[in-house]
N, C-alpha and C positions, 0 to 999 in steps of 0.2 A: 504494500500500500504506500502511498503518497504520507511522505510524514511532513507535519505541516508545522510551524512554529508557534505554536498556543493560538492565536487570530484563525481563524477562518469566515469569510461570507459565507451568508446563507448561499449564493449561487454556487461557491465551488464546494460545499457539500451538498448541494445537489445535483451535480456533475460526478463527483465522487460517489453519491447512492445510487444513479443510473450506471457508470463504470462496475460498479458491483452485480449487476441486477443483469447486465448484459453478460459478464464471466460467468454467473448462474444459470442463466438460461443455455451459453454454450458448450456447458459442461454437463447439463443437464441432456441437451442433444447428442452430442457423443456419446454420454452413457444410454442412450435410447439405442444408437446405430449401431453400436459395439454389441450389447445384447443381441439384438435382430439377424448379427450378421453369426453371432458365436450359436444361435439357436438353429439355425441354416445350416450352416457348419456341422451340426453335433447331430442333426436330422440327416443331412447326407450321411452321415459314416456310422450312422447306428441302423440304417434299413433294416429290417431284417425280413426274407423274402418265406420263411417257414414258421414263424410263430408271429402273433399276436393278440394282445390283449384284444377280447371281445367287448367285454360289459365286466364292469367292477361296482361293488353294492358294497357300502360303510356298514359296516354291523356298531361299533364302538369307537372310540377316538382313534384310535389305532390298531383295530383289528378290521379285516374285507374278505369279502366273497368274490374272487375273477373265475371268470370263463377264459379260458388261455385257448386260441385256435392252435393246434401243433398239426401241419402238415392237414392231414383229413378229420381229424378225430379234435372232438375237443374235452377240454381238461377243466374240471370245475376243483378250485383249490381254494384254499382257509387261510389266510394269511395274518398271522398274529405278530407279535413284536420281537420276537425271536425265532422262530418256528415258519414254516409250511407245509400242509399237512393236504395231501392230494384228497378229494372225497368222492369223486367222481369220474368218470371215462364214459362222454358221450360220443355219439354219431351225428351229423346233420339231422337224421330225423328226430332223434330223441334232443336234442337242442332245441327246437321249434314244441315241444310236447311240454319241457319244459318250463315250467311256470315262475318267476322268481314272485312273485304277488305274495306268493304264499311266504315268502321266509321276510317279505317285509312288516311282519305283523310282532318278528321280535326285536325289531330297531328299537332302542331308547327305552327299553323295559326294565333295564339292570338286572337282566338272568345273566349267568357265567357265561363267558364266552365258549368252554365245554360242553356247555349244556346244549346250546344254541347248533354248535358240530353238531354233536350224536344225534340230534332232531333231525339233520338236514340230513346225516348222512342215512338216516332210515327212510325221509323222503326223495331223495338223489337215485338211480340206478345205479346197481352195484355194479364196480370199476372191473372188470375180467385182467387176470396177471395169471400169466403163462403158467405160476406153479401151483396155481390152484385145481 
């Protein structure tokens, strides 16, 4: 900043609070363009052409229910604050059958988040693994 020797007019402090108001604004712009361009960036190089998040449902502050597309099949999974816990292994048809309606009836009820699992997992069809 301009350092001034005790005196100043009102006019050159307010050339001085516009000289501010303008480094704010343009600093304010570059961190707009710098984000935009770094989310571009970070979007090219994370593609990913075999999986994708479907649909995600908040159960609690930090616990959700995703539908993961993997290739053909899709993956309904329980994701808590430390933990992932698979609950499901559907088909496109059984995707469409299923209903999330039903499991938004325990948003915001304050049951355990285990609890809220083994419910779903007994309304979810059960996942098929090769050693069973």
């Amino acid at each position: 900043m301009i350092l001034l020797s005790g005196r100043t007019s009102g006019l050159q402090s307010f050339f001085q609070l516009i000289g501010v108001l303008l480094i704010f604004v343009f600093v304010l712009a570059i961190t707009y363009y710098v984000t935009k361009w770094i989310a571009g960036y970070q979007k090219q190089h994370n593609f990913q052409k075999n999986m994708r998040v479907v649909e995600t449902m908040k159960i609690t502050t930090n616990k959700y229910i995703q539908i993961i597309e993997v290739g053909e099949t899709y993956l309904v999974i329980g994701i808590g604050k430390d933990e992932v816990t698979m609950l499901a292994q559907l088909t496109r048809e059984q995707l469409n059958d299923v209903s999330l309606e039903d499991v938004t009836k325990y948003q915001n009820t304050g049951e355990s988040f285990s609890n809220i699992m083994k419910q779903l997992k007994e309304h979810l069809p059960k996942s098929r693994h090769k050693d069973e």
